[in-house]
N, C-alpha and C positions, 0 to 999 in steps of 0.2 A: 773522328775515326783515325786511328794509329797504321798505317799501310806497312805491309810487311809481306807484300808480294812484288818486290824488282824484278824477279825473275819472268812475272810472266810480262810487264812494262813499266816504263818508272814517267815520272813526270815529267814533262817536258820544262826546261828552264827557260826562267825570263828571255834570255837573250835569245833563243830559240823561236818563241813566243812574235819576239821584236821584230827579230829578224827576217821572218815570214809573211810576217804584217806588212810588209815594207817593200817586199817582192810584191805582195799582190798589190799593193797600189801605185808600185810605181814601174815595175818591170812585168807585166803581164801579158805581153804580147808574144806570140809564136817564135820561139827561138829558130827555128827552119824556117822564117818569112827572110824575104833579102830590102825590105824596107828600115828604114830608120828606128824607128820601135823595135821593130824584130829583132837587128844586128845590136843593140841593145842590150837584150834580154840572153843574146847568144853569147856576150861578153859575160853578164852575171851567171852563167850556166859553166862558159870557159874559167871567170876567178872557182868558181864553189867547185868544180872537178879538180885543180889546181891544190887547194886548200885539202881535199880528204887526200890527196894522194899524198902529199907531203905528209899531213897527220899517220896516215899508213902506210907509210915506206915502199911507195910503188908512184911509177911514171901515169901521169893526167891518160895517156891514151891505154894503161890498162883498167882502167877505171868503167865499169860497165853499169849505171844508175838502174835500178830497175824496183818493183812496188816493193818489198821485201825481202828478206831471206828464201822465205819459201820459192818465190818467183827463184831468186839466182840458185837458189839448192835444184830448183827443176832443170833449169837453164844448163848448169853446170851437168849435170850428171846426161840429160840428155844430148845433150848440143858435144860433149865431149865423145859418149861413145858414139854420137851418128858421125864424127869426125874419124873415129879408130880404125887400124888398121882392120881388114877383111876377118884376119886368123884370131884377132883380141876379140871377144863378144863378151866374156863374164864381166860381170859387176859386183864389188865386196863394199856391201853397209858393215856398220858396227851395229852390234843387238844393242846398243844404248841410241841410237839416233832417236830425233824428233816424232813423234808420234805421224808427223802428216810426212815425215819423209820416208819412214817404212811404209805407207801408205803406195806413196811413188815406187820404190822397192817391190811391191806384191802385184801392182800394174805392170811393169817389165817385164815380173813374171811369167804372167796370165800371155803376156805378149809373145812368150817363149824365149827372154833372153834369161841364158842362166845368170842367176843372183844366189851367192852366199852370205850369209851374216858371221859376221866373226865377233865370238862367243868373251862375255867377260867373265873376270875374278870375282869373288865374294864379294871382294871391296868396291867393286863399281868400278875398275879400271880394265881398258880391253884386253884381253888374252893374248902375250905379245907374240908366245909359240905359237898358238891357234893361225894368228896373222901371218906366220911367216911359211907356215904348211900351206895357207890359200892363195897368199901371191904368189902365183907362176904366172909361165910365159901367155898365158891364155889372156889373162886378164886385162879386160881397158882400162878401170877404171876403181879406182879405190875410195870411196866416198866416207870420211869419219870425221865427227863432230869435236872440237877440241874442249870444251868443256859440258856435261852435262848437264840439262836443265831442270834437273830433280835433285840427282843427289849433290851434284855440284863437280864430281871426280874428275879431275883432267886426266886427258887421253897421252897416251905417248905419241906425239904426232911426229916429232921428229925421227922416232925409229922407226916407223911405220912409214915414213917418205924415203927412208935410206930403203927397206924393202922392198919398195914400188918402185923407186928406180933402180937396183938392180934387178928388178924384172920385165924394165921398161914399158910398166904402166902408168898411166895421170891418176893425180893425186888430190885429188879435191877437200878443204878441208869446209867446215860449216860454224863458223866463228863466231856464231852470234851470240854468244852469251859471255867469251873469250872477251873481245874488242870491249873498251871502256873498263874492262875491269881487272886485266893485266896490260903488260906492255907486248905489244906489237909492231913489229916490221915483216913486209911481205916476205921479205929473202930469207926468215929468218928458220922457215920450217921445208924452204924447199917445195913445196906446193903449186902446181898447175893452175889451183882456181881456190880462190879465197870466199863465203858468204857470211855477211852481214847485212844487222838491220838497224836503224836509229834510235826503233823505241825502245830500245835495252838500254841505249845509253843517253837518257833525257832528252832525245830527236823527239820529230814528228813520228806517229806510224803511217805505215804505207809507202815505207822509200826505204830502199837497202841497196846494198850494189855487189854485185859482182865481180872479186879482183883476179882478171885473166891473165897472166903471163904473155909477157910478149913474143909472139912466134908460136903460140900454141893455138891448132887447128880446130873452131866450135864451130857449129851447125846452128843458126839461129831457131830457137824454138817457136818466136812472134818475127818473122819475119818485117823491114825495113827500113827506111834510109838511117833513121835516128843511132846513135850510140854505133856509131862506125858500121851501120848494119850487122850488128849481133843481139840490138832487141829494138827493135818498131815500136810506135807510141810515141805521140806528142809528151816529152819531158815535163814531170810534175817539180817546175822549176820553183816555187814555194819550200815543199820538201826537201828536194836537194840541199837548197840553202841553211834547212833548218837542220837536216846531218851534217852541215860543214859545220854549221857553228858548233855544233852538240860537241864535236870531235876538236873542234880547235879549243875547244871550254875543258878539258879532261883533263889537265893541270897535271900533278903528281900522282903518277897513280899508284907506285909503291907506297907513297903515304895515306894516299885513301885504303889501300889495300890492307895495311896495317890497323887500322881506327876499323874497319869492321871489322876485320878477322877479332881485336878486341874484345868487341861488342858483341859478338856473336858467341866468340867462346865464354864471356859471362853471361851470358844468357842460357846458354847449353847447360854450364855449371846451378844454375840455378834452376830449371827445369828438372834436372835430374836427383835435386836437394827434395824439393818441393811434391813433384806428383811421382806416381808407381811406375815403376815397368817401364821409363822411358830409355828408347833405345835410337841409337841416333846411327843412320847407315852413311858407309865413305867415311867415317869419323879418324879412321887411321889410314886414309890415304892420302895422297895431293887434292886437294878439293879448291873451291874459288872461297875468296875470303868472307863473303857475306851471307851463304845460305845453310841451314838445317834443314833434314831431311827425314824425319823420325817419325814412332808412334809413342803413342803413350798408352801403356798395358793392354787391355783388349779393345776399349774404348774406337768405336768407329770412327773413320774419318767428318762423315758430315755431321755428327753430334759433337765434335770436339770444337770445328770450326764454328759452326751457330753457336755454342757457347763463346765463344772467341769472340763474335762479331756481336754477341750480346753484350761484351765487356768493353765494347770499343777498340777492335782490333781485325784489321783485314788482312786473311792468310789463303791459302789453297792448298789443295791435296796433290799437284803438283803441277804440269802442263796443262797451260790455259785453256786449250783447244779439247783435253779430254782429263776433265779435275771434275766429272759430273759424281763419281764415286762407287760408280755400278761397275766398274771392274777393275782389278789389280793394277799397278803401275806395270807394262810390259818393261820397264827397265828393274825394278823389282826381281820379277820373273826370271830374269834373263839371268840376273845376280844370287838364283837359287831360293830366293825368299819365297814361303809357304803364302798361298795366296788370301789365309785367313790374317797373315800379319799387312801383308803388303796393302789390305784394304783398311785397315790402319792410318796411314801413310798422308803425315801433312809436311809443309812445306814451308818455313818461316826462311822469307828473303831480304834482306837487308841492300839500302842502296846509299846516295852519297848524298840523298836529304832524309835520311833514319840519323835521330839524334843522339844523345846519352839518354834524355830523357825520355825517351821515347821506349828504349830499354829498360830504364829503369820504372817506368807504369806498367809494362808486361809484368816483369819479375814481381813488383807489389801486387798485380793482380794476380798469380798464381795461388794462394791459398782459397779466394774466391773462384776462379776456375775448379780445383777441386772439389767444393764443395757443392757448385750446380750440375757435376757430372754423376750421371747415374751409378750410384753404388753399384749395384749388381757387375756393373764394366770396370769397377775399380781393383781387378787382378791384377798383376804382373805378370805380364805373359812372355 
């Protein structure tokens, strides 16, 4: 099977693999014990915080280890506004966020804190005026994702932190698809609170962190002692280990970044040679250099992919957590797309073990692809 969904996780590499293996046999004792073992284990805990903060242009004590993204995306936006001044209570998502983080957005709600969503362009990119109308003085907290997990379009993060702070709100950004697959430094966008996660960049899943600026006021959402008391939990010191390595392993990334963008645009060209009506969204905006985000004519999403994975090819319709097919991409939506195309809508992701060849068994099997797809769906829509 040919994998060609990075986007939703990618494999973890050997070293990664090793490296964890290696904690748990020989560092697995309570890094909070004050015994021999323990203090240990609190050293391999002290190097691997060490290691990602160098890798991400931030100091070991803003470094906040926690199960995922999701966890630091909760953390972050909570723990920030319970921190805000009195007169700040609104909260501004981007309509292109994470499916489970507008989730957290509609909860706020429900809770009675006002939350805006700020509206994108055709092209998948956030609406800069939109953004600059919503940030006032009202506002704690500005939560947007720097690259999207569908169509791929990066966000203008740095003009949207010059906004927030001339309206002196925190500025959270949600990096998790960013981190591994361009270059990163914390200072670099201005940002209050950084999220990332491993499994996007060959780590373990289940360990992402947290990057808090130092001097910046959070609310612990898990209260205790661990992680400077801003998230409680025995440290999952295996994981940690295997995000430092993931992160120390990410070499050149302008030249990985090149070798897919590649790879990806002959594929795109070939796609669009080959089958009907393919139409490829974000295609003329800033996007990340590995993913497509298209339909092909009227053709449903889940018949496209079962054919796909009948050919030896593993794809998605787009966010792992809601790619079941029964409703429209809500980033789609948001981007104006009619909901009979957005149901359409797959998802081919390239990562930095997708090879030439790998590319080029896709591209020879599109004429086969065509011809197991149901005629009747073979319109150009």
């Amino acid at each position: 099977m040919i994998y060609l969904d990075h986007h939703a996780t990618t494999p973890p590499l050997p070293a990664v693999i090793g490296a964890m293996g290696a904690v748990m046999a020989d560092s697995w004792a309570n890094a909070s014990s004050k015994h021999g073992p323990g203090q240990a284990a609190a050293r391999v805990l002290a190097g691997a915080r060490s290691a990602v903060a160098q890798a991400l242009g931030c100091k070991p004590a803003e470094v906040v280890f926690t199960s995922g993204a999701t966890e630091a995306n909760h953390l972050a936006v909570r723990g920030l506004l319970a921190a805000a001044p009195a007169g700040r209570r609104r909260v501004l998502f981007s309509a292109a966020e994470h499916a489970g983080h507008l989730k957290l957005a509609r909860e706020l709600m429900d809770a009675g804190t006002p939350v805006d969503l700020i509206p994108l362009q055709p092209d998948g990119t956030l609406h800069l005026d939109a953004a600059a109308r919503l940030i006032r003085s009202d506002v704690a907290l500005v939560s947007l994702m720097a690259a999207n997990n569908e169509t791929g379009a990066l966000m203008p993060v740095a003009e949207v932190a010059a906004l927030a702070a001339a309206a002196g709100a925190r500025l959270h950004v949600d990096a998790t698809q960013w981190i591994g697959k361009r270059p990163f430094h914390f200072s670099e966008w201005g940002a209050d609170a950084v999220s990332l996660s491993a499994h996007k960049f060959n780590g373990p899943k289940g360990v992402g962190a947290l990057l808090l600026r130092q001097g910046v006021p959070l609310r612990p959402t898990m209260p205790g002692s661990q992680e400077r008391g801003r998230r409680g939990g025995t440290e999952n010191l295996p994981a940690i280990v295997g995000l430092a390595t993931a992160l120390e392993a990410l070499g050149d990334l302008g030249a990985e970044a090149a070798r897919q963008a590649a790879l990806r645009n002959r594929l795109e060209c070939a796609l669009q040679s080959e089958l009907p009506g393919v139409h490829i969204w974000s295609r003329g905006a800033p996007r990340l250099p590995g993913v497509s985000f298209l339909r092909v004519g009227n053709w449903e999403a889940d018949v496209l992919l079962g054919r796909l994975e009948r050919l030896g090819f593993a794809a998605s319709s787009g966010a792992a957590c809601s790619s079941s097919g029964s409703a429209p991409s809500h980033v789609l939506c948001a981007m104006g797309v009619p909901d009979e195309e957005a149901l359409g809508a797959i998802r081919l992701s390239l990562g930095r073990t997708t090879t030439d060849t790998d590319v080029d068994t896709l591209i020879a099997a599109l004429p086969t692809l065509r011809s197991l797809l149901p005629a009747a769906q073979a319109v150009a829509a």
